[in-house]
N, C-alpha and C positions, 0 to 999 in steps of 0.2 A: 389500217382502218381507224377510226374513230368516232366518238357517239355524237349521234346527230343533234342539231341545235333544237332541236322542235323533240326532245324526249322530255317526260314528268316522271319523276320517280317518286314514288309513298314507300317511303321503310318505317313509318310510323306504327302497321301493322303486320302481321303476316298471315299469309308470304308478301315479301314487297313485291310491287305492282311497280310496272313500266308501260306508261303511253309512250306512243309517239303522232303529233298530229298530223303528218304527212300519211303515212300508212294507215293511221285510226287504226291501228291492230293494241290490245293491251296485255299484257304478257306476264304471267306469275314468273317471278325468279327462283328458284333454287339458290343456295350456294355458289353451285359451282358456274350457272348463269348467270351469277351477279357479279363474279368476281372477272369473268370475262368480258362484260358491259363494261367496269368498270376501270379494268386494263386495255380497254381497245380490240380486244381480241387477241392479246398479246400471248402465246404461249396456251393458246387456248384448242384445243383438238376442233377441227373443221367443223363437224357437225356443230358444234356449237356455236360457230361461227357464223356458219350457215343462216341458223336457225334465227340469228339474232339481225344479221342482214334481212333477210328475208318481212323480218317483222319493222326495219327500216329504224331500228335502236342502235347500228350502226352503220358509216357510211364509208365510201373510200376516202380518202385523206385529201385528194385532186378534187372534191365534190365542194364546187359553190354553191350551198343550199338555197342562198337566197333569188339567184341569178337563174338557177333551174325551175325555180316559183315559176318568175319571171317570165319564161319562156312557151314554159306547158301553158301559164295564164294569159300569156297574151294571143298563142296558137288557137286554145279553144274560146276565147273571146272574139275572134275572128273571124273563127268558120263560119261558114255558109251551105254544110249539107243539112244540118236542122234549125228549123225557123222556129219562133216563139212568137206568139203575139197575147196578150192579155186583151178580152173585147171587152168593154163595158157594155151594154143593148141599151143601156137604163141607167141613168144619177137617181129616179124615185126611188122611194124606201119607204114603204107598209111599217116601218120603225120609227120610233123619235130615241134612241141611247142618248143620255146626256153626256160620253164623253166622243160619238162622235167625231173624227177628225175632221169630217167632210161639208160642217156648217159651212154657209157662206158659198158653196160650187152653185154654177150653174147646172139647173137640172132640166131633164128632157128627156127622149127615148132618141131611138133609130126609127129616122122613115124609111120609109120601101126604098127612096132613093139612095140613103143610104148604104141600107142591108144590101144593094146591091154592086154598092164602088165597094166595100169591102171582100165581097165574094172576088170579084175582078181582082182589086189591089193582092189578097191575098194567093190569088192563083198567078198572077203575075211573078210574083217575088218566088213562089214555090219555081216558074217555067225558067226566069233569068236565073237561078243561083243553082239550077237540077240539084236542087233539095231532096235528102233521102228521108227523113223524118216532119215532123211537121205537129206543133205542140199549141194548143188551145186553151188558157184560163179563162174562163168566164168571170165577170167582176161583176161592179155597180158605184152605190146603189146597190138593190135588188134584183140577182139578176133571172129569177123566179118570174119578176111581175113584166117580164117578154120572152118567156119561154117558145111564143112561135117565133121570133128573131133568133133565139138560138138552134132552133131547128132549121129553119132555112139556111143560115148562113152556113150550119153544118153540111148540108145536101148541096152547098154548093162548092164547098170547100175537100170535104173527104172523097177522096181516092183511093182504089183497091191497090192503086201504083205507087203508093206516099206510104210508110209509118205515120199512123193517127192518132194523138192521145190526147184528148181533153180532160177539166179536173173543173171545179165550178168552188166560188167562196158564196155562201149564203147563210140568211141566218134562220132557215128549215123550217118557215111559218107556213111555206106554202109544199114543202117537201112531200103532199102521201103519196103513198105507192104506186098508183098512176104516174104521177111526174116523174118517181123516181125511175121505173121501167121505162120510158119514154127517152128521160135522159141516157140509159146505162146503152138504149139503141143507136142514143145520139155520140155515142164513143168516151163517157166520161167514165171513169175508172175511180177516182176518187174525189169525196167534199168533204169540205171543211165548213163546222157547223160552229159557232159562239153560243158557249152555254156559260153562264156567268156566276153558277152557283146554285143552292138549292132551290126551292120554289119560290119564295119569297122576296127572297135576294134579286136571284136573275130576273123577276118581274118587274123589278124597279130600275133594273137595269137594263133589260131589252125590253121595251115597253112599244105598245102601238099607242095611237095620239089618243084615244081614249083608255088608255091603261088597260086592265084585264089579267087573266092570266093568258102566257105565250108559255110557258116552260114544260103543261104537259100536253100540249099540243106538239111543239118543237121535237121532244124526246117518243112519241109517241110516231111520230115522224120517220125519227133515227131509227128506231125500230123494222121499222118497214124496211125501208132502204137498204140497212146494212147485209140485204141479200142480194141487192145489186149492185154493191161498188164499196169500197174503203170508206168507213167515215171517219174522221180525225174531230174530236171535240175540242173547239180551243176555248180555254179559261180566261179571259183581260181579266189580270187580277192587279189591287191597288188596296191599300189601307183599308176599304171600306167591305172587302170581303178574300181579303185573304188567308180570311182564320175557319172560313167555310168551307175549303176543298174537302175534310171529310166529311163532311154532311149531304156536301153534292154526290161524294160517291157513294153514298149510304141512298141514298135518292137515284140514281143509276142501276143501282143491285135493287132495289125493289121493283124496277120496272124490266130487269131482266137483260140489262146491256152488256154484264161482263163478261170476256171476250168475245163479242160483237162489233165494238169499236175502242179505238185509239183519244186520248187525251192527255192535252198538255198544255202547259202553261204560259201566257206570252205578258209580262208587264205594259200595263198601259203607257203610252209611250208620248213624250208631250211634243206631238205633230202639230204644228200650226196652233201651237196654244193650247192644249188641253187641257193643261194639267193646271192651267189657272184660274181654274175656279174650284178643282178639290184637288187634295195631295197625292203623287203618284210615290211609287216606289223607290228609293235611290239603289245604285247597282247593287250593294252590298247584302240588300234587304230582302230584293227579289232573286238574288241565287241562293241562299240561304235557307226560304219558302221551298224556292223551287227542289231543291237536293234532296231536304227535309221529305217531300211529297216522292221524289223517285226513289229513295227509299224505303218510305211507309208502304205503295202501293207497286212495288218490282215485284209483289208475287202473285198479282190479280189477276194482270191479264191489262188493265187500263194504263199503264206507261211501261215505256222500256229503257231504263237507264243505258244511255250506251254515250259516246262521243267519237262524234265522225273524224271521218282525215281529211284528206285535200281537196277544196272546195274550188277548183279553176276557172270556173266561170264566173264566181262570187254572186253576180244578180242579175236577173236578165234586163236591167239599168243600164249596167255597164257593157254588154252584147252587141254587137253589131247589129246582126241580126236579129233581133230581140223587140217587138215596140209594142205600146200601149193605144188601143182604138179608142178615143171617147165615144159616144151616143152621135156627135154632130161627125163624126168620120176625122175631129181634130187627134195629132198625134202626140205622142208621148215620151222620155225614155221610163219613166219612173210611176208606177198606180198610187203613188204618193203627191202628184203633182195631175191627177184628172180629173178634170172638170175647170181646172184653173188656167184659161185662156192665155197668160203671159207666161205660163209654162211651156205649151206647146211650140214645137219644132218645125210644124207642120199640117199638113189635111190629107186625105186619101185622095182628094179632087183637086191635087196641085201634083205634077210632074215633079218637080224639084222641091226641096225644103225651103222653108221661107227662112229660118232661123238657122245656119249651118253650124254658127258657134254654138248653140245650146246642144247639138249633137254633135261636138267637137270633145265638147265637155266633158259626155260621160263615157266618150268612148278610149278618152286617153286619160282617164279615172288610172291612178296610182297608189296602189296600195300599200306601195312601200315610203311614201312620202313622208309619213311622219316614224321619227326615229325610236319610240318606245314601240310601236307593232315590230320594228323590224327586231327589238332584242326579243319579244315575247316571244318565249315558245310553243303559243297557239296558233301563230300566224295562218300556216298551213288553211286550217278547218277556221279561222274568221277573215283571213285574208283584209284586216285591218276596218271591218264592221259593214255598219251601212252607208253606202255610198252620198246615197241623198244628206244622210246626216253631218256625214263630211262635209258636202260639196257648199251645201245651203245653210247648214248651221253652223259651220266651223267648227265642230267636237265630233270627238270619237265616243264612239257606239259599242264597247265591248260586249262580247258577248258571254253570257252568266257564266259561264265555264273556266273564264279566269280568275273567277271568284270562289268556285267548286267544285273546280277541276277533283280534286285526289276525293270527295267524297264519291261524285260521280260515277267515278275511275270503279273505285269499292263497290258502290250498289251494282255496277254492270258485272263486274267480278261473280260477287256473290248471288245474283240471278243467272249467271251460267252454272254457276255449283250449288243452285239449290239452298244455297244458305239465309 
């Protein structure tokens, strides 16, 4: 045996702590399982051996880790018993955010002619591939401001014979409780809501074109909902408020949110320029914020320190089976690249792709291509970032966990023990 390339060990504290990113299992040491990690299992009694295989902190000695990545990633990149498709209905936005990635798209809804080569294309691709699952994002835009295009296209798509799961991104202006019942009929399970900070803050920052307050509308919103589906609150945070995360959750706990929903933090991220008219975070900065916060709040109920394992699929960019609808029925691999016409691959109302190579591209997406992912020992769980950012900007995209890994490690520790 011997310890796998993708383990993180903290002996800075005690008990030392052992990840591994393949398995995501994180494991207190003893002694006498430290000294066995660290001899290979040598001379070490079974159970202990066991115990530490099992949690994939060692491997057999014949085991190419990297090559086995490889394998499992390219198998589930592949398949074709479950489909993905991300819809946009809508590029409009009831919002004006001034950091925005999506200035400059063409915008539009879905016509009926539309909504309806999609219902077809999608049931097409479910009958060719006898797909057993069948996965729905709803995007935008807004994708609130065509909520009958999401219901039709639901009634034409869901099957009592198909696994059904859809999930919706919006930013909860139009969220009450009606829509939300409406949607939880329409198979969505969980949304994802942008709240940007405390009142003040997020006003300036998710704003309508006549300003206003949105944040206790939005929250009063989440409220409702989160008795019918998962809401996940995500924070874009950048210099300009991210000294406000506990104000925001002091503004959550008075309207009665904790444990009701999920929040967490994503840096703004400089997509098509954004970050060129104010300062965004650099990696260092924003794992640092972030660790800082799932430690402050691992005992609320509002985050949960953990860090995942092996990510095989990496994006549904990179998927075979996996595309992006815009509003005109144009295709996609990436919700990074819609609305952007010299992006698309394709249309629902063409047999064949128009672009083969742009979907050559992301489908023989290499993660092990550059050589500092392949020695990282997080490979596993980032599977070498985001793809787009690879493909289109030439740089790697870590993820904050290479920067905060062992505190992480610690805050998930100590929120299964209560500490």
């Amino acid at each position: 045996m011997k310890q796998s390339r993708f383990n993180v060990i903290d002996k800075g504290n005690q008990p030392t702590l052992a990840y591994n990113s393949y398995s995501g299992a994180i494991v207190a040491l003893d002694a006498e399982y430290e000294k066995g990690l660290f001899e290979n299992g040598a001379n070490c009694p079974s159970e202990i051996v066991d115990n530490l295989t099992d949690a994939g902190l060692l491997v057999p000695d014949g085991l190419d880790e990297i090559e086995h990545l490889k394998e499992i990633s390219l198998a589930c990149r592949m398949q074709s018993k479950s489909l993905s498709f991300t819809i946009a209905p809508t590029l409009n936005c009831n919002f004006r955010c001034p950091y925005c990635y999506e200035n400059g798209k063409r915008y539009g809804s879905m016509s009926d002619r539309c909504v309806d080569q999609v219902i077809k294309h999608i049931n097409g691709m479910v009958i060719d591939n006898q797909a057993e699952s069948l996965q729905i994002a709803w995007y935008g835009g807004e994708p609130l401001l065509a909520i009958e295009t999401v219901e039709k296209i639901t009634r034409g798509i869901r099957s009592d014979e198909i696994l059904f799961n859809a999930s919706m991104v919006t930013n909860g202006y139009f969220l009450d409780g009606k829509t939300a019942e409406l949607l939880a009929k329409n198979g969505v399970t969980h949304v994802q809501v942008t709240v940007d900070g405390p009142p003040e803050i997020h006003n300036r920052r998710r704003c309508l074109p006549s300003g206003g307050d949105t944040f206790n509308r939005i929250i009063d919103n989440v409220k409702r909902a989160s008795a019918y589906f998962d809401v996940i609150l995500r924070v874009n945070v950048d210099p300009s408020n991210g000294d406000q995360i506990d104000r925001l959750v002091d503004s959550l706990d008075r309207k009665g949110l904790r444990n009701k929903v999920k929040l967490y933090l994503a840096a703004v991220d400089d997509i098509n320029g954004t970050c060129a008219n104010s300062p965004c975070y650099s990696e260092d900065e924003f794992a640092s914020i972030e660790a800082s916060c799932l430690s402050r709040y691992k005992m609320t109920g509002y985050m949960d320190p953990f860090l995942p394992g092996f990510n095989p699929t990496i994006c549904g960019a990179v998927n075979k089976y996996s595309e992006v609808i815009g509003p005109d029925g144009s295709l996609y691999k990436c919700w990074n690249e819609i609305g952007y016409s010299d992006r698309s691959y394709g249309s629902i109302f063409e047999n064949e792709t128009s672009s083969a190579s742009e979907v050559s591209i992301w489908n023989a997406y290499d993660f092990c291509s550059d050589s500092e992912c392949l020695n990282c020992s997080l490979l596993p769980m980032c599977m070498g970032g985001c793809p787009f950012t690879r493909l289109y900007e030439n740089k790697t995209s870590c993820v904050s966990a290479r920067k905060n890994c062992i505190k992480v490690m610690r805050a998930a520790y100590d929120l299964k023990h209560k500490k």
